[in-house]
PDB file of the backbone (N, CA, C, O) and the ligand in Angstrom, with CONECT records:
HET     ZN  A 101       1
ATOM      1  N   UNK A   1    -104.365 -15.896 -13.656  1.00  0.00           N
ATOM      2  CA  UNK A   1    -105.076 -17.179 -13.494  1.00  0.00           C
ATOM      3  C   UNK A   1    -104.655 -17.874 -12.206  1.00  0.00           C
ATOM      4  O   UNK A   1    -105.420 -18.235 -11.312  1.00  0.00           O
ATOM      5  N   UNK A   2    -103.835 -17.958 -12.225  1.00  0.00           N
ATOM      6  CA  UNK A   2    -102.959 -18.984 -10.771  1.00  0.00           C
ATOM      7  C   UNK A   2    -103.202 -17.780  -9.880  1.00  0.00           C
ATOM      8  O   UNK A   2    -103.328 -18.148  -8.712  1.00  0.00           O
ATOM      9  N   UNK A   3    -103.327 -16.273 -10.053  1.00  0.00           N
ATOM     10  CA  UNK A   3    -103.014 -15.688  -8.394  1.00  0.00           C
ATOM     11  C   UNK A   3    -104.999 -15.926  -8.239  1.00  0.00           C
ATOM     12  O   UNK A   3    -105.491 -15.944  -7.111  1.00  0.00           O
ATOM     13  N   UNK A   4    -105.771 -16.060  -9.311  1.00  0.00           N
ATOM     14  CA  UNK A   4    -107.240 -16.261  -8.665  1.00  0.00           C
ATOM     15  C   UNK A   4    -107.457 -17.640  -8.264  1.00  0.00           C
ATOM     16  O   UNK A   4    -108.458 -17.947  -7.616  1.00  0.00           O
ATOM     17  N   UNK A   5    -106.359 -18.700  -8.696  1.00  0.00           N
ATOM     18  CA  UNK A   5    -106.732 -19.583  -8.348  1.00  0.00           C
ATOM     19  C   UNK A   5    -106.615 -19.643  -6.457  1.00  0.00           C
ATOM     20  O   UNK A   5    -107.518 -19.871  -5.653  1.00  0.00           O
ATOM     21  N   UNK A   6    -104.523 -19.214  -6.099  1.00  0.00           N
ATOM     22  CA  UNK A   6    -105.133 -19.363  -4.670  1.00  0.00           C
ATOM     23  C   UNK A   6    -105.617 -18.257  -3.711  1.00  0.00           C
ATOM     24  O   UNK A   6    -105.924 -18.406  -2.528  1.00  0.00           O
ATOM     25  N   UNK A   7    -105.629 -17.152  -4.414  1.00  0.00           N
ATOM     26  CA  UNK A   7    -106.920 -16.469  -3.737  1.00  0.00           C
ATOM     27  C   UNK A   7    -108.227 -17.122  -3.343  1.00  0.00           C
ATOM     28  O   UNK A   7    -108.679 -16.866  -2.227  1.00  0.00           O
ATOM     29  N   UNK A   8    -108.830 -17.883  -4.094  1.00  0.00           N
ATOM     30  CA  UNK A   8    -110.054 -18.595  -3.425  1.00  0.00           C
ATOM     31  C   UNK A   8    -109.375 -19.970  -2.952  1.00  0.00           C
ATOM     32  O   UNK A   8    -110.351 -20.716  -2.862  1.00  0.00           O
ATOM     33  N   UNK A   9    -108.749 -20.384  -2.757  1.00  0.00           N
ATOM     34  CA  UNK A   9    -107.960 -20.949  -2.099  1.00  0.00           C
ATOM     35  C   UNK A   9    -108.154 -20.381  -0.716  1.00  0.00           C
ATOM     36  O   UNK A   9    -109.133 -20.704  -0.044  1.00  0.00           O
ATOM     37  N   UNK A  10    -107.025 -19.343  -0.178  1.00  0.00           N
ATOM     38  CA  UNK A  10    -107.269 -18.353   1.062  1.00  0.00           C
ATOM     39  C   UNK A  10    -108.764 -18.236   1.126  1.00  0.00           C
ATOM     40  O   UNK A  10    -109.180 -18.713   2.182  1.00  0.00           O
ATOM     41  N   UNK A  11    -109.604 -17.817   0.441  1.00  0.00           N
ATOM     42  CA  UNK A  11    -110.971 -17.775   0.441  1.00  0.00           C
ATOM     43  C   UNK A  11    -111.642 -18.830   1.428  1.00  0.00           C
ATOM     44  O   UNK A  11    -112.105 -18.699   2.561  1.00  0.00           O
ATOM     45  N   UNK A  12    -111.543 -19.741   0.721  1.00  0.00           N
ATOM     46  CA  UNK A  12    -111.932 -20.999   1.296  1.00  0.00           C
ATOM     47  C   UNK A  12    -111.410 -21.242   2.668  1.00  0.00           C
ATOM     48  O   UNK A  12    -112.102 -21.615   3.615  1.00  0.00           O
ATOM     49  N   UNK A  13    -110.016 -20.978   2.701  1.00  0.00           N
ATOM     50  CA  UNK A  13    -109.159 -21.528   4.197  1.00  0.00           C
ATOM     51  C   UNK A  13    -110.343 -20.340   5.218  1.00  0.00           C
ATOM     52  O   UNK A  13    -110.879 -20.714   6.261  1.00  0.00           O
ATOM     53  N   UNK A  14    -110.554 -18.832   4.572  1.00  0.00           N
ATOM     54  CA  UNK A  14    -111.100 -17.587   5.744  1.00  0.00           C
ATOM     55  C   UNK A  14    -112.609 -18.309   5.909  1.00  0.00           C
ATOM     56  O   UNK A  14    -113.026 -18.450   7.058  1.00  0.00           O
ATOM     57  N   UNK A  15    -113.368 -18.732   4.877  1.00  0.00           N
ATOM     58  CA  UNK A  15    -114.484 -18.764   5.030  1.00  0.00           C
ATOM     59  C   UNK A  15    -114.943 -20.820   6.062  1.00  0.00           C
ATOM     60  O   UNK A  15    -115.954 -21.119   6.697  1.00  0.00           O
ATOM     61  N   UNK A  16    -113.847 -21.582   5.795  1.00  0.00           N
ATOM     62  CA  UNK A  16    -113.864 -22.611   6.629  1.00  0.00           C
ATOM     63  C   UNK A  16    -113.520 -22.160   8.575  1.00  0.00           C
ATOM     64  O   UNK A  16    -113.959 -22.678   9.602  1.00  0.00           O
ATOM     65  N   UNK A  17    -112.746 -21.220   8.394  1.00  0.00           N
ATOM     66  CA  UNK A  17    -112.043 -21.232   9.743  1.00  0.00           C
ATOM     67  C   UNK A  17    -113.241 -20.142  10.187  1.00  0.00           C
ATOM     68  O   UNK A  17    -113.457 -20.209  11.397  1.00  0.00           O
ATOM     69  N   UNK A  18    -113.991 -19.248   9.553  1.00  0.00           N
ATOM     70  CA  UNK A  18    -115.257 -18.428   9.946  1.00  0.00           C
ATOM     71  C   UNK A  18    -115.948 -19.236  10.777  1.00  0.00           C
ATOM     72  O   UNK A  18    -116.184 -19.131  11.980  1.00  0.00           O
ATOM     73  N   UNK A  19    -116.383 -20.452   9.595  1.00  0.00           N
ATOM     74  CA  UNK A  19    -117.919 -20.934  10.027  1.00  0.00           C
ATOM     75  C   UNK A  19    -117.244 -21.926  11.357  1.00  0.00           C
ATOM     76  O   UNK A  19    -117.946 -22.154  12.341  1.00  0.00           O
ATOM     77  N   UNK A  20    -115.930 -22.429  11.263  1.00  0.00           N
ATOM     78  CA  UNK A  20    -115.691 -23.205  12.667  1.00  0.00           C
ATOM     79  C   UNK A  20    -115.110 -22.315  13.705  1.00  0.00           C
ATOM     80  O   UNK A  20    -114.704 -22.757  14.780  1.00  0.00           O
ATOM     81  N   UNK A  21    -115.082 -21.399  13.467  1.00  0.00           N
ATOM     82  CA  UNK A  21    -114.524 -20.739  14.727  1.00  0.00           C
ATOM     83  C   UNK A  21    -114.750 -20.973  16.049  1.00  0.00           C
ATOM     84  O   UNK A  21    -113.927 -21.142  16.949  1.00  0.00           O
ATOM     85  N   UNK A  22    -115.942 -20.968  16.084  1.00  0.00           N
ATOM     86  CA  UNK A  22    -116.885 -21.213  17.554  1.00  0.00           C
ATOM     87  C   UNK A  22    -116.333 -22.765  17.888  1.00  0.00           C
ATOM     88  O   UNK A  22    -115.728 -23.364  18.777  1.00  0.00           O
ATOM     89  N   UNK A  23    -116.836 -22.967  16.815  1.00  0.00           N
ATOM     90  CA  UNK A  23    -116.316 -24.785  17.436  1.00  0.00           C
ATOM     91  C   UNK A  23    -114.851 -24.849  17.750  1.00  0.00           C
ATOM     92  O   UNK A  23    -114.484 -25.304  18.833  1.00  0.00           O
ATOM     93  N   UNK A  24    -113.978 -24.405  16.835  1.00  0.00           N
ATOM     94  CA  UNK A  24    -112.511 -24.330  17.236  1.00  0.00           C
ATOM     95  C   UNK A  24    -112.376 -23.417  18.542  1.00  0.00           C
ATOM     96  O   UNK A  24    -111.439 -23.688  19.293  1.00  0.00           O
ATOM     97  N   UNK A  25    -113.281 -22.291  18.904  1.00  0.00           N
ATOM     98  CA  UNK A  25    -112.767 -21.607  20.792  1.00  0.00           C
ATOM     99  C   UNK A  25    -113.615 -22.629  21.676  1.00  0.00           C
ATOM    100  O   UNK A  25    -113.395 -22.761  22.880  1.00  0.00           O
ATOM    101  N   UNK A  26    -114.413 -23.207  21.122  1.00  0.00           N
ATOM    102  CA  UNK A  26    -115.410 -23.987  22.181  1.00  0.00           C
ATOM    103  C   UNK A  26    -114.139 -25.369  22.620  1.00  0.00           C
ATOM    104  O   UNK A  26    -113.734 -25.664  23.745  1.00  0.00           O
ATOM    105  N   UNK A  27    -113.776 -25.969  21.333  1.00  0.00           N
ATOM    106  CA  UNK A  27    -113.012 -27.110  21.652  1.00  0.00           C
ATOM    107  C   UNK A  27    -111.682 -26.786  22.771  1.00  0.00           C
ATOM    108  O   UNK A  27    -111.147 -27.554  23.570  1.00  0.00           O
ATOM    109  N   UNK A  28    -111.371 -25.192  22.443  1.00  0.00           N
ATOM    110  CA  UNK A  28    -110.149 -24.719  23.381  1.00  0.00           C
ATOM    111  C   UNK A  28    -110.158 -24.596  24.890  1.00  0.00           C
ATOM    112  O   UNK A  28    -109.221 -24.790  25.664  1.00  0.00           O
ATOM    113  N   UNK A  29    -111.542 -24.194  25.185  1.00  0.00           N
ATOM    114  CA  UNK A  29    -112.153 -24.065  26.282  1.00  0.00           C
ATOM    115  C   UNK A  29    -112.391 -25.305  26.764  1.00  0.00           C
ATOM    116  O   UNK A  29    -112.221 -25.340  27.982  1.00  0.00           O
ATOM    117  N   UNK A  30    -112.688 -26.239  26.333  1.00  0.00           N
ATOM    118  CA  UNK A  30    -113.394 -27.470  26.897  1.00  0.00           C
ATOM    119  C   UNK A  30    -112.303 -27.601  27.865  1.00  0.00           C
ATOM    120  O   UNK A  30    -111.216 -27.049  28.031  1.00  0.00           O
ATOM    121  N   UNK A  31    -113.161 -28.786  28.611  1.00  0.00           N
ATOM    122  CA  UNK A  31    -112.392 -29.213  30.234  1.00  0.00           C
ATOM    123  C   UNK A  31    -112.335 -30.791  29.778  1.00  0.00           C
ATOM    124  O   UNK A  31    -113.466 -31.126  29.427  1.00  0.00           O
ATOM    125  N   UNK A  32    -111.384 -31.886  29.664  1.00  0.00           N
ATOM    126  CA  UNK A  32    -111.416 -33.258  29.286  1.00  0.00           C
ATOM    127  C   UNK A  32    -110.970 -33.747  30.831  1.00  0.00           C
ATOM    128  O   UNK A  32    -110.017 -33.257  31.436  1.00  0.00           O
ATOM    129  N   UNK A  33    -111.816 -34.774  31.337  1.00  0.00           N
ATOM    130  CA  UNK A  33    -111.431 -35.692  32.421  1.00  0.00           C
ATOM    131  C   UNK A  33    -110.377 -36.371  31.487  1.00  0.00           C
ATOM    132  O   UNK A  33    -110.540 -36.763  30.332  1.00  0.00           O
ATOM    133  N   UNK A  34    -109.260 -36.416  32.267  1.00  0.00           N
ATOM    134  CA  UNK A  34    -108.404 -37.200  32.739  1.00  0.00           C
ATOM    135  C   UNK A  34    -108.400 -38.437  32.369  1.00  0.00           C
ATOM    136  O   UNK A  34    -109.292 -38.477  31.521  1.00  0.00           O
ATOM    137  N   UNK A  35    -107.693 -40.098  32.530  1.00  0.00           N
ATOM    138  CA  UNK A  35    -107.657 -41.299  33.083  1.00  0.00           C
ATOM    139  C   UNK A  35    -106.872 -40.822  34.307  1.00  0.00           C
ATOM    140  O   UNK A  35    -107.009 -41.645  35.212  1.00  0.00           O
ATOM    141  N   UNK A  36    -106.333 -40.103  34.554  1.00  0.00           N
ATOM    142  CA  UNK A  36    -105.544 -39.819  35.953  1.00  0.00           C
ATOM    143  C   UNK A  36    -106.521 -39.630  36.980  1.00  0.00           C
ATOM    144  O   UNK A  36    -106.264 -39.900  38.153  1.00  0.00           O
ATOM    145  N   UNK A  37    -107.643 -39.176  36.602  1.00  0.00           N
ATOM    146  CA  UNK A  37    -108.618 -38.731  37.644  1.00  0.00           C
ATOM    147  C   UNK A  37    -108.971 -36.826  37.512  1.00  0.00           C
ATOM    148  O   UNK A  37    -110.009 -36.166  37.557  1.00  0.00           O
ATOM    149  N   UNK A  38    -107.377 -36.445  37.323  1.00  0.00           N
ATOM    150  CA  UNK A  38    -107.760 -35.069  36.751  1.00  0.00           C
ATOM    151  C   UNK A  38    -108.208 -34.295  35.469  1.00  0.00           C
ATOM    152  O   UNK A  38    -108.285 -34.964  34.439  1.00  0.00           O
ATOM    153  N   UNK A  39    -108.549 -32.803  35.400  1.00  0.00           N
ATOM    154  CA  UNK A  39    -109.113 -32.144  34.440  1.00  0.00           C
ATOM    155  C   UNK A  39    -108.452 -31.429  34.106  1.00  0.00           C
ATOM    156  O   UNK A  39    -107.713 -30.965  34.974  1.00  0.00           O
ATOM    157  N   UNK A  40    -108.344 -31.055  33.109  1.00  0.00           N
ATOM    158  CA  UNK A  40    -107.419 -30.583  32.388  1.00  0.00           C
ATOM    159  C   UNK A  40    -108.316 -29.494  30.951  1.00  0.00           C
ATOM    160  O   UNK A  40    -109.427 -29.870  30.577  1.00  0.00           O
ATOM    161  N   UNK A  41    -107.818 -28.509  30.454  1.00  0.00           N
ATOM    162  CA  UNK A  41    -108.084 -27.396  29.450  1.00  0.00           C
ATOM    163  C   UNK A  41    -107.416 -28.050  28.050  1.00  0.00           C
ATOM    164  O   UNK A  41    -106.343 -28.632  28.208  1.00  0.00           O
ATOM    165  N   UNK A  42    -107.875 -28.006  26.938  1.00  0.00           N
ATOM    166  CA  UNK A  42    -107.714 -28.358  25.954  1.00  0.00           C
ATOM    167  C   UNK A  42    -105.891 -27.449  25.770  1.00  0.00           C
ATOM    168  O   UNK A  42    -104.930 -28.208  25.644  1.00  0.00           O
ATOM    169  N   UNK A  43    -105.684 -26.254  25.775  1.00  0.00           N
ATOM    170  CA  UNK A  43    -104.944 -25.604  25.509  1.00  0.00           C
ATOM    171  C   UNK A  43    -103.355 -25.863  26.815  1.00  0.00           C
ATOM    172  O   UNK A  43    -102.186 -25.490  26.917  1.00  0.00           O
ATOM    173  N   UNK A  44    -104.289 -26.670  27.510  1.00  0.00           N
ATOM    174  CA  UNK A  44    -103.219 -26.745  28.864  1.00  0.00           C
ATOM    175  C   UNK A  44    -102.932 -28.776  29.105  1.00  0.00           C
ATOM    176  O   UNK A  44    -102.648 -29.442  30.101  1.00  0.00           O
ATOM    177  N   UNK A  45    -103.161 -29.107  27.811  1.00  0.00           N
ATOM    178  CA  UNK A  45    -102.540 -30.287  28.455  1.00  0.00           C
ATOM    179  C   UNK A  45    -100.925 -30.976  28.539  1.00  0.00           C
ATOM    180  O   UNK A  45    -100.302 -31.785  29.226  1.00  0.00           O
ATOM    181  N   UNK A  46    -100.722 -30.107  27.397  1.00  0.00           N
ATOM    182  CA  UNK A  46     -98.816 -30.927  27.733  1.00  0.00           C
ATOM    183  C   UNK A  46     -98.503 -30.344  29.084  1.00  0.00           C
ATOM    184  O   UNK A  46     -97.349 -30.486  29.489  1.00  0.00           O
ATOM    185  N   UNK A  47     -99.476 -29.631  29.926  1.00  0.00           N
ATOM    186  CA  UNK A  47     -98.675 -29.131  31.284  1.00  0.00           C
ATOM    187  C   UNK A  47     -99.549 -30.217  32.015  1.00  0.00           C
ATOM    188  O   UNK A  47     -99.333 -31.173  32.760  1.00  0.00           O
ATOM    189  N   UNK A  48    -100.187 -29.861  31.678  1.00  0.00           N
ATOM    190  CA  UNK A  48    -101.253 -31.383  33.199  1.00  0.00           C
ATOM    191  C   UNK A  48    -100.463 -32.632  32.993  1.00  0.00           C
ATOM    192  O   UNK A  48    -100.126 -33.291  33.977  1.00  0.00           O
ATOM    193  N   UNK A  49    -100.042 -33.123  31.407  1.00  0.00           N
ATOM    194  CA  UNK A  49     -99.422 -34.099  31.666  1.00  0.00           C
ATOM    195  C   UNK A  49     -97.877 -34.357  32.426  1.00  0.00           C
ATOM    196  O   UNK A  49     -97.366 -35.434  32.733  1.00  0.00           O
ATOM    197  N   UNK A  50     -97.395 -33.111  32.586  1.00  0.00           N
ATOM    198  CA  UNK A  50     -96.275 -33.125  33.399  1.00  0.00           C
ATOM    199  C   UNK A  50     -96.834 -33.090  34.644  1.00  0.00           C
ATOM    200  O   UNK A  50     -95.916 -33.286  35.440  1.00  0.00           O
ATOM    201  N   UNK A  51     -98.222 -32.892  35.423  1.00  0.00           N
ATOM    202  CA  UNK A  51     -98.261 -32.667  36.528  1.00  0.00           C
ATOM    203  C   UNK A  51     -98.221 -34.361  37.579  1.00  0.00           C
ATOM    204  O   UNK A  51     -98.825 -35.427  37.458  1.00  0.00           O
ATOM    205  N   UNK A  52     -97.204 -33.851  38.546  1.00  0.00           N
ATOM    206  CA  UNK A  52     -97.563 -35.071  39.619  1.00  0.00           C
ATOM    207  C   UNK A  52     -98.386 -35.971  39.584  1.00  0.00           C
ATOM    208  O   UNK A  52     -98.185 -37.185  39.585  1.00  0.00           O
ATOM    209  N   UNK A  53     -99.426 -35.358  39.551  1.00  0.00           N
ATOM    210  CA  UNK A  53    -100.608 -36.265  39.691  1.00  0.00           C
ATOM    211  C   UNK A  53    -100.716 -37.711  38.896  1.00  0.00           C
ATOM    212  O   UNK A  53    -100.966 -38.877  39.202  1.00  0.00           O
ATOM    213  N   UNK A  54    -100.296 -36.768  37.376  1.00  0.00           N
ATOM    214  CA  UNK A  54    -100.670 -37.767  36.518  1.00  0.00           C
ATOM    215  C   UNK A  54     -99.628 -38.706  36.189  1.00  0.00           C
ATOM    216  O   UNK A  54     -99.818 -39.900  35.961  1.00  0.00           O
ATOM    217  N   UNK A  55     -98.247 -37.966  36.170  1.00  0.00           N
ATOM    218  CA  UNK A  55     -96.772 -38.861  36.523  1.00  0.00           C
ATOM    219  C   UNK A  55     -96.964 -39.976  37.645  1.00  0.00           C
ATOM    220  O   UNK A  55     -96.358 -41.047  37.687  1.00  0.00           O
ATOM    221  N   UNK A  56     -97.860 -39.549  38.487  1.00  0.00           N
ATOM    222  CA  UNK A  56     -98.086 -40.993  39.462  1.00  0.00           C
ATOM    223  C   UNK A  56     -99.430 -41.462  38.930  1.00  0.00           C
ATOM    224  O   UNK A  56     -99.511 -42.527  39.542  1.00  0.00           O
ATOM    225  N   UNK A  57    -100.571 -41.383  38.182  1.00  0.00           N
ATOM    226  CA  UNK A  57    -100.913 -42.158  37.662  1.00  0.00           C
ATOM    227  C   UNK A  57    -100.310 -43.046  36.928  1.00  0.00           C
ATOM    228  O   UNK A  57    -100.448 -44.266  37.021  1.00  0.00           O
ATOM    229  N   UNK A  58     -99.352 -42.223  35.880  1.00  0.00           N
ATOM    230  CA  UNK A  58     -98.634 -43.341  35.131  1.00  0.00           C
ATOM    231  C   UNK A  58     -98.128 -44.788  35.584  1.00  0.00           C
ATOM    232  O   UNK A  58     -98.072 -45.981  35.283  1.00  0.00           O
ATOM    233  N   UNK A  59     -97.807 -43.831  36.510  1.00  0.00           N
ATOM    234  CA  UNK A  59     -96.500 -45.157  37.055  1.00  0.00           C
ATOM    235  C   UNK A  59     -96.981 -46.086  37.564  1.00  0.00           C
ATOM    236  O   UNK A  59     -96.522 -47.223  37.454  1.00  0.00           O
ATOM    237  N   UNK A  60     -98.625 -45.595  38.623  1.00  0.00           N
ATOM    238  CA  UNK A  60     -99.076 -46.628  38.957  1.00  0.00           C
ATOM    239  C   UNK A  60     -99.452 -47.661  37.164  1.00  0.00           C
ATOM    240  O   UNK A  60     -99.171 -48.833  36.913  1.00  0.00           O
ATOM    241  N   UNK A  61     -99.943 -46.927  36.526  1.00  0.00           N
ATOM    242  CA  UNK A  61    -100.787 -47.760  35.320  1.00  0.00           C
ATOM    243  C   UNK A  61     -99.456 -48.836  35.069  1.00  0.00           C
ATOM    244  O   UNK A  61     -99.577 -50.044  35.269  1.00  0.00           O
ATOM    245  N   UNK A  62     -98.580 -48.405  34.750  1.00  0.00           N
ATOM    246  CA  UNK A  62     -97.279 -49.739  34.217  1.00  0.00           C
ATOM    247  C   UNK A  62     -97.155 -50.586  35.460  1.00  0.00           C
ATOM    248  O   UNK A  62     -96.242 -51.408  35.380  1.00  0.00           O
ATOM    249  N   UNK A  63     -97.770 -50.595  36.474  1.00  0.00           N
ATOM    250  CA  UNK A  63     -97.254 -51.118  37.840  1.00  0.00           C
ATOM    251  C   UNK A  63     -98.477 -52.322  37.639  1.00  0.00           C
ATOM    252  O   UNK A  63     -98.244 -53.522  37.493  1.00  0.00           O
ATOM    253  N   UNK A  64     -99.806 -51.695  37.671  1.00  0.00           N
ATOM    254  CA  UNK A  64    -101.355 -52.601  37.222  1.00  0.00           C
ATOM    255  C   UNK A  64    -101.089 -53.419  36.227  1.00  0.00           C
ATOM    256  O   UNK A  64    -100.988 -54.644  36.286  1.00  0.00           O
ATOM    257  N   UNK A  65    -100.949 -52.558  35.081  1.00  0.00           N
ATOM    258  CA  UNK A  65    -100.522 -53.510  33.809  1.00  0.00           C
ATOM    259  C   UNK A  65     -99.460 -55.252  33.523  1.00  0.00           C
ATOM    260  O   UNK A  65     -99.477 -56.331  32.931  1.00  0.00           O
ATOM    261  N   UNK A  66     -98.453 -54.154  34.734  1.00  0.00           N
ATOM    262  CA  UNK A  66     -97.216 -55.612  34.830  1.00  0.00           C
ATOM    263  C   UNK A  66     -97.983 -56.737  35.529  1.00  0.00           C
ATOM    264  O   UNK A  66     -97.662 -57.914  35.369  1.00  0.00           O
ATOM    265  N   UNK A  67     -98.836 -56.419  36.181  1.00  0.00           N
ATOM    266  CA  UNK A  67     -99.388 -57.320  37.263  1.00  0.00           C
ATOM    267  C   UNK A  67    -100.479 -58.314  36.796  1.00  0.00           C
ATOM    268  O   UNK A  67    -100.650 -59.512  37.022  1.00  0.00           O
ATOM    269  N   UNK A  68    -101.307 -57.192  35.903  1.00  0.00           N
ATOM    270  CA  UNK A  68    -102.060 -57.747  35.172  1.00  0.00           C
ATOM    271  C   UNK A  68    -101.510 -59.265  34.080  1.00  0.00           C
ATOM    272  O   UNK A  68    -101.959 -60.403  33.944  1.00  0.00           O
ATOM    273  N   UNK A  69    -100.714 -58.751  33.671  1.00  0.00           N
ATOM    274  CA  UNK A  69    -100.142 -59.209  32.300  1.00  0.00           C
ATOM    275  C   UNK A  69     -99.783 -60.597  33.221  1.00  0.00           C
ATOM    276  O   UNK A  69    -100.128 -61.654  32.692  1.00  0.00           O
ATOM    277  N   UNK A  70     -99.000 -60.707  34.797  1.00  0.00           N
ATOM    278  CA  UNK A  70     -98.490 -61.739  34.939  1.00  0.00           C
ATOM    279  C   UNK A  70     -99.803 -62.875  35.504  1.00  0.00           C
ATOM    280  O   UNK A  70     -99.827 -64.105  35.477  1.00  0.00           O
ATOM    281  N   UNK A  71    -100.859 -61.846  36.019  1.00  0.00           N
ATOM    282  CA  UNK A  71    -102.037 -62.580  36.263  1.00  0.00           C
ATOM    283  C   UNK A  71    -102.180 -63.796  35.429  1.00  0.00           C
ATOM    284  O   UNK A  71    -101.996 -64.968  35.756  1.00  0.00           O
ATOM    285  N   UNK A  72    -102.658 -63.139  33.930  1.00  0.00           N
ATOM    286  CA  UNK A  72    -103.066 -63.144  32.548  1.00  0.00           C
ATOM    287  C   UNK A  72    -101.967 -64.429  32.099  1.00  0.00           C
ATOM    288  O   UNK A  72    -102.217 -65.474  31.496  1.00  0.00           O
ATOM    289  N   UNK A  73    -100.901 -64.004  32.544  1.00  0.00           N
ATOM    290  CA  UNK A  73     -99.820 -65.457  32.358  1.00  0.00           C
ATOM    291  C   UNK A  73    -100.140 -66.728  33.053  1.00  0.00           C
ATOM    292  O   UNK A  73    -100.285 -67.744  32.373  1.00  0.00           O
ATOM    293  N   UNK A  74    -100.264 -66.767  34.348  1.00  0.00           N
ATOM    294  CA  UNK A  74    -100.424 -67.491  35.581  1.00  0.00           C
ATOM    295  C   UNK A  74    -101.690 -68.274  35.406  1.00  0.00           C
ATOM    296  O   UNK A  74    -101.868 -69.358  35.962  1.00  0.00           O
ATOM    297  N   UNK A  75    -102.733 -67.586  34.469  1.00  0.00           N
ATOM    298  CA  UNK A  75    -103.821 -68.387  34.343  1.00  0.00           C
ATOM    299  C   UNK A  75    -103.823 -68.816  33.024  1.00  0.00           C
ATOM    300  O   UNK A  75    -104.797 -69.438  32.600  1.00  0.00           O
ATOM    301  N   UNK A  76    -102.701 -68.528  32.192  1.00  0.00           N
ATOM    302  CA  UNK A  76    -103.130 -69.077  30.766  1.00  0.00           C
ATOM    303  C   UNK A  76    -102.311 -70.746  30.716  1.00  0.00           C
ATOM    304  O   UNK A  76    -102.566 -71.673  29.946  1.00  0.00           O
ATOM    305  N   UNK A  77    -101.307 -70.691  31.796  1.00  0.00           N
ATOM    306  CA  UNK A  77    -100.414 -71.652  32.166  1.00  0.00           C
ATOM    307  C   UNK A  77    -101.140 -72.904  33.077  1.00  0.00           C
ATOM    308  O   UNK A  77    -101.077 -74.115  32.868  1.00  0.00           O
ATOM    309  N   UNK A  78    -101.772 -72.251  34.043  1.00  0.00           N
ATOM    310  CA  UNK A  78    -102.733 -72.773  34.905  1.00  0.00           C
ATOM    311  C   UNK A  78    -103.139 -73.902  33.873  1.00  0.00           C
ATOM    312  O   UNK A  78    -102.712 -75.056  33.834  1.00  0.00           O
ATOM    313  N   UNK A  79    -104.319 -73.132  32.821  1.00  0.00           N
ATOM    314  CA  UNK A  79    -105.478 -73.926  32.093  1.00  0.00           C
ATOM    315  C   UNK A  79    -104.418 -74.874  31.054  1.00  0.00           C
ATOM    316  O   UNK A  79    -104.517 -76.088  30.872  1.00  0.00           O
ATOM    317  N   UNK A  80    -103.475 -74.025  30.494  1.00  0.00           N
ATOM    318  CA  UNK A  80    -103.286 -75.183  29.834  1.00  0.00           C
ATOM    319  C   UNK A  80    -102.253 -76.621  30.067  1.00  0.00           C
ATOM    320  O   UNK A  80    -102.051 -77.516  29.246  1.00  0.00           O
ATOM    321  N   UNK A  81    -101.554 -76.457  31.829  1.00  0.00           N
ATOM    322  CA  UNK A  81    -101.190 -77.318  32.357  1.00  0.00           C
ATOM    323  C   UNK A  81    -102.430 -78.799  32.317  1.00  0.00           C
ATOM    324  O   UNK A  81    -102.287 -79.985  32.019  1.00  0.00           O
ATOM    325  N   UNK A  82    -103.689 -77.922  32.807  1.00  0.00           N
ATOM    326  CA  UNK A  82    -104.888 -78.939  32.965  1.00  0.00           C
ATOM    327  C   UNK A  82    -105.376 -79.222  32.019  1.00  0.00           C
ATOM    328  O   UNK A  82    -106.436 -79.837  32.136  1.00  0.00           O
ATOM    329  N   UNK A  83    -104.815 -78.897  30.478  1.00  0.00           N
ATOM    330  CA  UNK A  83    -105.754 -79.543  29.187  1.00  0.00           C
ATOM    331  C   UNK A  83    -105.584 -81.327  29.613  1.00  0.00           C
ATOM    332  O   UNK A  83    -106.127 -82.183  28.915  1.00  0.00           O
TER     333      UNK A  83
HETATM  334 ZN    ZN A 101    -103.945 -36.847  33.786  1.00  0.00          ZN2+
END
C-alpha cells in the first residue's frame, strides 16, 4: 500500500517535470537584462553578479540612494520649516 502510494508520488514528480521540461530548459537559456545594464544567462548569474561591472553598479546604486535619501531629507525639512 505505502510503496504504491509513493510510487505515484515519483509518478507525478516524472510526469510534472515531463510536461515542464521545455519550460524549465527554456527558463535556463533565457538571457535577463540586468539593472547593471548587463545580460546575463539564467544558469550564469551568481557569476555576472560577481562581475565588475555590476560590483560598480552596486556601489554606484548605494552612492544614488545615499544622496537621494539626503535630498528626500533636505526637502522634507525645507517644507516643514515653512509650515
Ligand atoms: Zn548586473
Amino acid at each position: 500500500m505505502s510503496n504504491n502510494a509513493s510510487d505515484s508520488t515519483s509518478e507525478k514528480q516524472k510526469k510534472y517535470y515531463e510536461q515542464n521540461r521545455e519550460i524549465i530548459c527554456k527558463k535556463k537559456r533565457k538571457h535577463f537584462n540586468c539593472a547593471c545594464g548587463g545580460r546575463y544567462k539564467y544558469s550564469n548569474k551568481a557569476r555576472h553578479l560577481k562581475t565588475k561591472k555590476h560590483q560598480k553598479y552596486l556601489k554606484e546604486k548605494v552612492v544614488v540612494e545615499k544622496m537621494m535619501r539626503e535630498i528626500i531629507t533636505e526637502i522634507v525639512n525645507n517644507v516643514i520649516n515653512h509650515l
